[in-house]
C-alpha positions as CSV (number, residue, x, y, z in Angstrom):
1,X,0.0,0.0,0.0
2,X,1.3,3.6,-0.4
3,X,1.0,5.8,2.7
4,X,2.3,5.1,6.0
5,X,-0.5,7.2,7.9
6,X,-3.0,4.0,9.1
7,X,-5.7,6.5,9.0
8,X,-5.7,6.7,4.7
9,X,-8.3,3.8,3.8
10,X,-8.8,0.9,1.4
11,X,-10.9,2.5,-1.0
12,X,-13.4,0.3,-3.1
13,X,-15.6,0.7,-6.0
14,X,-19.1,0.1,-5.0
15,X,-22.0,-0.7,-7.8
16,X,-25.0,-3.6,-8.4
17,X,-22.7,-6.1,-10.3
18,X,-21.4,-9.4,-8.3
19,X,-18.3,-8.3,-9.1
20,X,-18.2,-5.3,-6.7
21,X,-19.4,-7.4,-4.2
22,X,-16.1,-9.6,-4.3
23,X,-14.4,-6.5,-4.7
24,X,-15.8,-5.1,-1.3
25,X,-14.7,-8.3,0.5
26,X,-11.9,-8.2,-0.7
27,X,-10.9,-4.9,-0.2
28,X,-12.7,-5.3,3.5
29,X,-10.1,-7.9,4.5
30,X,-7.3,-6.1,3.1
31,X,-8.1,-3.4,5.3
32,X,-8.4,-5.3,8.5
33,X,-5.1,-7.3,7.8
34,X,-3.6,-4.0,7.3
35,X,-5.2,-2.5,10.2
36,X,-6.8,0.4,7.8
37,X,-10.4,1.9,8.0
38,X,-12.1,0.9,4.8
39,X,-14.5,3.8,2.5
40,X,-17.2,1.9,0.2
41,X,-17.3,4.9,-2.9
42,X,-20.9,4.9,-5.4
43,X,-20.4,6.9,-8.4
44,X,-24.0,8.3,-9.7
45,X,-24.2,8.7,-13.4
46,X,-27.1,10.8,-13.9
47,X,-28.2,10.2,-17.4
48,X,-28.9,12.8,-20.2
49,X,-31.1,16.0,-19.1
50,X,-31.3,13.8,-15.5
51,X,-29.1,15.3,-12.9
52,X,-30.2,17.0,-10.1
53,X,-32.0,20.1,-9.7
54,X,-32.5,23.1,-7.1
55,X,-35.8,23.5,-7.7
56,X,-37.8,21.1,-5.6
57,X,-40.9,21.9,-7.5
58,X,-39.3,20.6,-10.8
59,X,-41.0,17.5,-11.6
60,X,-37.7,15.7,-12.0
61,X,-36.8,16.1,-8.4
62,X,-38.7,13.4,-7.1
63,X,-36.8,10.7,-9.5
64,X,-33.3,12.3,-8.6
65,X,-34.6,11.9,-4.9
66,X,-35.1,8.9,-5.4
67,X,-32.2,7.9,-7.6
68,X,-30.0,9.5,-5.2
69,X,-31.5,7.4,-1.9
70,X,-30.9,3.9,-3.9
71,X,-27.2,5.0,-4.5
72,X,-27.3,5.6,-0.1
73,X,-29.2,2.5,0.0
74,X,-27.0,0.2,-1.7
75,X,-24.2,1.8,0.8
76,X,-25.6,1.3,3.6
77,X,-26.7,-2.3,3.2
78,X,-23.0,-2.7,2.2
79,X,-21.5,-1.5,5.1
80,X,-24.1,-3.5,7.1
81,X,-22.7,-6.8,5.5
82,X,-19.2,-6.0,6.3
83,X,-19.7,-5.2,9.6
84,X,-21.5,-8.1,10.2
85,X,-18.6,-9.8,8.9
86,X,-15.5,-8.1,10.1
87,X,-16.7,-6.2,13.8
88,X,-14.5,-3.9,14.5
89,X,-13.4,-2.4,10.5
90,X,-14.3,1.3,10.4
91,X,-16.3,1.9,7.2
92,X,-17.1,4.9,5.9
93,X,-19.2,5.2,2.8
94,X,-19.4,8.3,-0.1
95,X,-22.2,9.0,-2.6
96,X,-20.7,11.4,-5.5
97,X,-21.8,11.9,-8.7
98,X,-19.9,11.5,-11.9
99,X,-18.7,8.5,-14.3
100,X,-17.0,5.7,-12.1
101,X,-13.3,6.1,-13.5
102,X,-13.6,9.5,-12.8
103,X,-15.2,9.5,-9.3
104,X,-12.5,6.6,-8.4
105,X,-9.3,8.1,-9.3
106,X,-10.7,11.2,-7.6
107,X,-11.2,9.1,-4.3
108,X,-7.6,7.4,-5.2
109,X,-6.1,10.7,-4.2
110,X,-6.6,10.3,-0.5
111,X,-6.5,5.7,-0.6
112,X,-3.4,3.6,0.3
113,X,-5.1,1.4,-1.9
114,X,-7.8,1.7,-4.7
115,X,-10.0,-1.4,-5.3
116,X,-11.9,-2.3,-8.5
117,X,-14.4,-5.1,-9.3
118,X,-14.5,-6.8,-12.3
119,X,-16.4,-10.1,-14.1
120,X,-15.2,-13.0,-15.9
121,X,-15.8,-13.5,-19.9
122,X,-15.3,-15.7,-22.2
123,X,-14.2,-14.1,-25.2
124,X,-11.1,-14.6,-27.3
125,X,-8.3,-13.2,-26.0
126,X,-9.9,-12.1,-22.7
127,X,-9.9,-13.6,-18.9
128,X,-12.1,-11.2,-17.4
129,X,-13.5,-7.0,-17.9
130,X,-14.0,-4.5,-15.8
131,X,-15.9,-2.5,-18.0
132,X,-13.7,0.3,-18.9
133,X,-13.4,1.4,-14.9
134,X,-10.3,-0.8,-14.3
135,X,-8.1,-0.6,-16.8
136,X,-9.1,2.8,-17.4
137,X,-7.3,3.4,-13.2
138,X,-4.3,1.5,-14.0
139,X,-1.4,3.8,-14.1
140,X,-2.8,6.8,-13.3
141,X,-3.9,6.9,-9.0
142,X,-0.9,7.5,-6.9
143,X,-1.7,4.5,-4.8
144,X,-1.9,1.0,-5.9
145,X,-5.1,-0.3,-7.9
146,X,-6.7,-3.4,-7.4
147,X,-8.5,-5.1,-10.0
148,X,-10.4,-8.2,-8.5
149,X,-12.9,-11.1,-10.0
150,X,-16.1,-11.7,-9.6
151,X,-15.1,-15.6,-9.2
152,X,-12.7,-17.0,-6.8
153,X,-12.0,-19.2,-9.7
154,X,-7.9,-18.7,-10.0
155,X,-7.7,-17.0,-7.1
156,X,-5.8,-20.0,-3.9
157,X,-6.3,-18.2,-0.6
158,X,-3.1,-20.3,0.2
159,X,-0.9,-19.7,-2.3
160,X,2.0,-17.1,-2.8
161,X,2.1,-12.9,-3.5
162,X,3.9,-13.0,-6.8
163,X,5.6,-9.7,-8.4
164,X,7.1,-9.0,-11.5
165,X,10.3,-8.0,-11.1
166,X,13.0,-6.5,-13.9
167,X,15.9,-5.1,-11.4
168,X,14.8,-1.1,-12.5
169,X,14.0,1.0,-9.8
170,X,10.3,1.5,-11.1
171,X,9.6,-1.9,-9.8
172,X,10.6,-1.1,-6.8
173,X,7.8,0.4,-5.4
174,X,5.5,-3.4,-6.7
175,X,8.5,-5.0,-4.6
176,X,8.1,-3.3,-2.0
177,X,4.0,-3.6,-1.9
178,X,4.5,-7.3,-2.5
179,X,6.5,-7.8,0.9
180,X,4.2,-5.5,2.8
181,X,1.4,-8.0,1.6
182,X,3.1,-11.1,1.7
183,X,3.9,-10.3,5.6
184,X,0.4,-9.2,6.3
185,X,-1.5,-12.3,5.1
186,X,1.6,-14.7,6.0
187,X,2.4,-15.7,2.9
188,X,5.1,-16.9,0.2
189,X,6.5,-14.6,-2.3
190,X,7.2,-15.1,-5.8
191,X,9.6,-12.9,-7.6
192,X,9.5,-13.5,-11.8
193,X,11.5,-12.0,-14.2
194,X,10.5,-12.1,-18.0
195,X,12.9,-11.8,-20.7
196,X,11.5,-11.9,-24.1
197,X,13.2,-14.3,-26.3
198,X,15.8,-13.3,-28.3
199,X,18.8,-14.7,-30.2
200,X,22.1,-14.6,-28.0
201,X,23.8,-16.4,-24.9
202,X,21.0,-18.1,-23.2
203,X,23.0,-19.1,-19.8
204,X,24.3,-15.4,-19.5
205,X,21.0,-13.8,-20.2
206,X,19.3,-16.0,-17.2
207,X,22.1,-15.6,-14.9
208,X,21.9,-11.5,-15.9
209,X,17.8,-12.3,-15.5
210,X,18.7,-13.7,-11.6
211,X,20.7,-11.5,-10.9
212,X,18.4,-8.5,-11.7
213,X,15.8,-10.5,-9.2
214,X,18.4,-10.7,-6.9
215,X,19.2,-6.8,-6.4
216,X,15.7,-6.2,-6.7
217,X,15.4,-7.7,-3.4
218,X,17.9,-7.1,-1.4
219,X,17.7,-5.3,1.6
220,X,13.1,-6.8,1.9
221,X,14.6,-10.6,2.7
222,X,16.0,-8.7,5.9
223,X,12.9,-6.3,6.4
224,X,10.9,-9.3,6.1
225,X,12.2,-12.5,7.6
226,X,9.5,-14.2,7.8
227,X,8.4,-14.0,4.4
228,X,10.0,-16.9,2.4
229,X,11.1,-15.9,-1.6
230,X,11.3,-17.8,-4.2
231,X,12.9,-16.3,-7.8
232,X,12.0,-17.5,-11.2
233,X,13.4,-16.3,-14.7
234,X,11.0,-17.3,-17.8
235,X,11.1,-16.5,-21.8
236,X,8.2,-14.8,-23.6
237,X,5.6,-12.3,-23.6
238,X,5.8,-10.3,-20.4
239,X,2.1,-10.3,-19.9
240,X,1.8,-14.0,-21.1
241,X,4.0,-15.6,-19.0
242,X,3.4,-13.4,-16.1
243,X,-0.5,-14.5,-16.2
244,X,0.5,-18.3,-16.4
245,X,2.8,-18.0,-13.5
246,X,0.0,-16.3,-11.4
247,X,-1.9,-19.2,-12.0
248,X,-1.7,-20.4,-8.5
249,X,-0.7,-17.0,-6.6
250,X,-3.1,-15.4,-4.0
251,X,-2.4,-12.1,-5.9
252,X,0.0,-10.7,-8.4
253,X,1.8,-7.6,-8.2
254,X,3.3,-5.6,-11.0
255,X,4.9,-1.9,-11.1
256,X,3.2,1.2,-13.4
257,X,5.4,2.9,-16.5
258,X,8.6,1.8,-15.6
259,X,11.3,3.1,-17.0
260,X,12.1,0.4,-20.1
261,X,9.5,-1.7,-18.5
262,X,10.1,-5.1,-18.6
263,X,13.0,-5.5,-21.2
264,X,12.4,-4.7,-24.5
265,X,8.4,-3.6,-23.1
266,X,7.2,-0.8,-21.4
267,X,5.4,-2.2,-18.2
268,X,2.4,0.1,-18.4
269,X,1.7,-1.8,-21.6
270,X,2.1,-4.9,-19.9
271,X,-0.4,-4.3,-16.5
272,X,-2.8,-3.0,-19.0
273,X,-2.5,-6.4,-20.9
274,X,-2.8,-7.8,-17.6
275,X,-6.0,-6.1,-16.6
276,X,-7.2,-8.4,-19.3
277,X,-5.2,-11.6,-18.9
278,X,-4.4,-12.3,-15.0
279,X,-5.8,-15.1,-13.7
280,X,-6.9,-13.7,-10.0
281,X,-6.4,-10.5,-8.4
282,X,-4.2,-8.6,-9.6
283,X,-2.5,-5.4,-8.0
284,X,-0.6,-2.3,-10.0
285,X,1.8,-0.3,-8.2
286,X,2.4,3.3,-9.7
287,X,6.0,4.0,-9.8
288,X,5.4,7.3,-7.8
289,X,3.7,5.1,-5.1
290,X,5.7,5.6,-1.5
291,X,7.1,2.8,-0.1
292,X,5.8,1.6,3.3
């Protein structure tokens, strides 16, 4: 997560769908593991001609009333669920008005971690959608953004926090983040490397590749004892191979516009691939993001 004040909450994206539903338990036991208050956000979009007006004698007042106390409604039977579930979390809820992305990297401003929904398909080329909100977050909140399933399917409660790793310092910040939650929900770690393939020395690109993962972690294994890392170095597409690896991983974690990315790939291209492709949660660290 990216502050280190405890009072800056888990923010989550709150709407009808399943998928936000997930997302709010999700984003409800982050906050508790990481002893954070948690805000449930409801973006209104009024339609066309719609929105609200002053006049309470306009006709169109009674529907925006309305419309406006379904948006509260959904909130507060939300927050009533998560309570019920975790006693103790301090939830806050906000009602604003505008499109979703918008209203979400808005609330990002003031979140150590920003927390999106999102459903399965079964398209070509697609895992799962988040209708335009997620991927349309990636990159651009200062604190890490969440993009969760609907379906548990791909996600193992049990197994490791993986991170993408390519030894630059914009992956540093995804490093870091994927220590902080590997500690908090006693977990592995799983530190990948991917190098796309390219004629050469093999054995001295991998060892190059390890070493990379290496630095990259040096100085966390001693901050975190108790976390035990594992390294891997694979050939391919970034996003690919990154995807397959998650396969089993409670969560993967990648870093935001890095500096040459993953080599040979910008890695802003590559979470936004992911967005599309990762097999469970999936969490994307903004290289501006403060370490904890």
């Amino acid at each position: 997560m990216s502050s280190n004040d405890v009072r800056t909450p888990v923010v989550v994206g709150v709407s009808r769908s399943a998928a936000a539903q997930v997302a709010v338990a999700w984003a409800a036991d982050a906050a508790a593991r990481h002893g954070r208050p948690l805000c449930l956000v409801h973006a209104q979009e009024w339609p066309a001609g719609a929105a609200p007006k002053d006049r309470h004698d306009d006709p169109g007042q009674v529907w925006a009333s309305h419309f406006r106390a379904a948006g509260q409604s959904l909130l507060d039977d939300l927050r009533e669920a998560t309570a019920a579930r975790i006693p103790g979390l301090h939830i806050s809820t906000r009602l604003l008005d505008g499109r979703p992305a918008s209203v979400l990297r808005e609330a990002a401003e003031e979140a150590s971690l920003l927390v999106v929904g999102g459903r399965r398909v079964s398209g070509p080329g697609e895992a799962f959608t988040f209708g335009g909100a997620g991927p349309a977050l990636v990159g651009h909140p200062p604190c890490p953004v969440a993009l969760v399933l609907d379906s548990t399917s791909g996600f193992d409660p049990s197994g490791p926090v993986m991170v993408g790793v390519d030894g630059s310092a914009a992956s540093a910040p995804a490093v870091s983040c994927a220590f902080e939650e590997a500690a908090a929900w006693d977990a592995d770690l799983l530190a990948v490397q991917v190098r796309r393939p390219r004629h050469g020395d093999w054995p001295e690109d991998l060892e190059e590749s390890a070493l990379d993962i290496s630095e990259a972690l040096a100085g966390w294994r001693e901050k975190y004892p108790q976390v035990l890392v594992r390294q891997e170095v694979v050939v391919g597409n970034p996003a690919v191979k990154l995807a397959e690896a998650a396969a089993d991983a409670r969560c993967l974690v990648v870093g935001s516009r890095g500096v040459g990315g993953f080599r040979g790939m910008v890695l802003g291209s590559t979470s936004r691939s992911l967005s599309h492709m990762a097999p469970g949660p999936l969490v994307v660290v903004p290289r501006a993001a403060a370490s904890v």
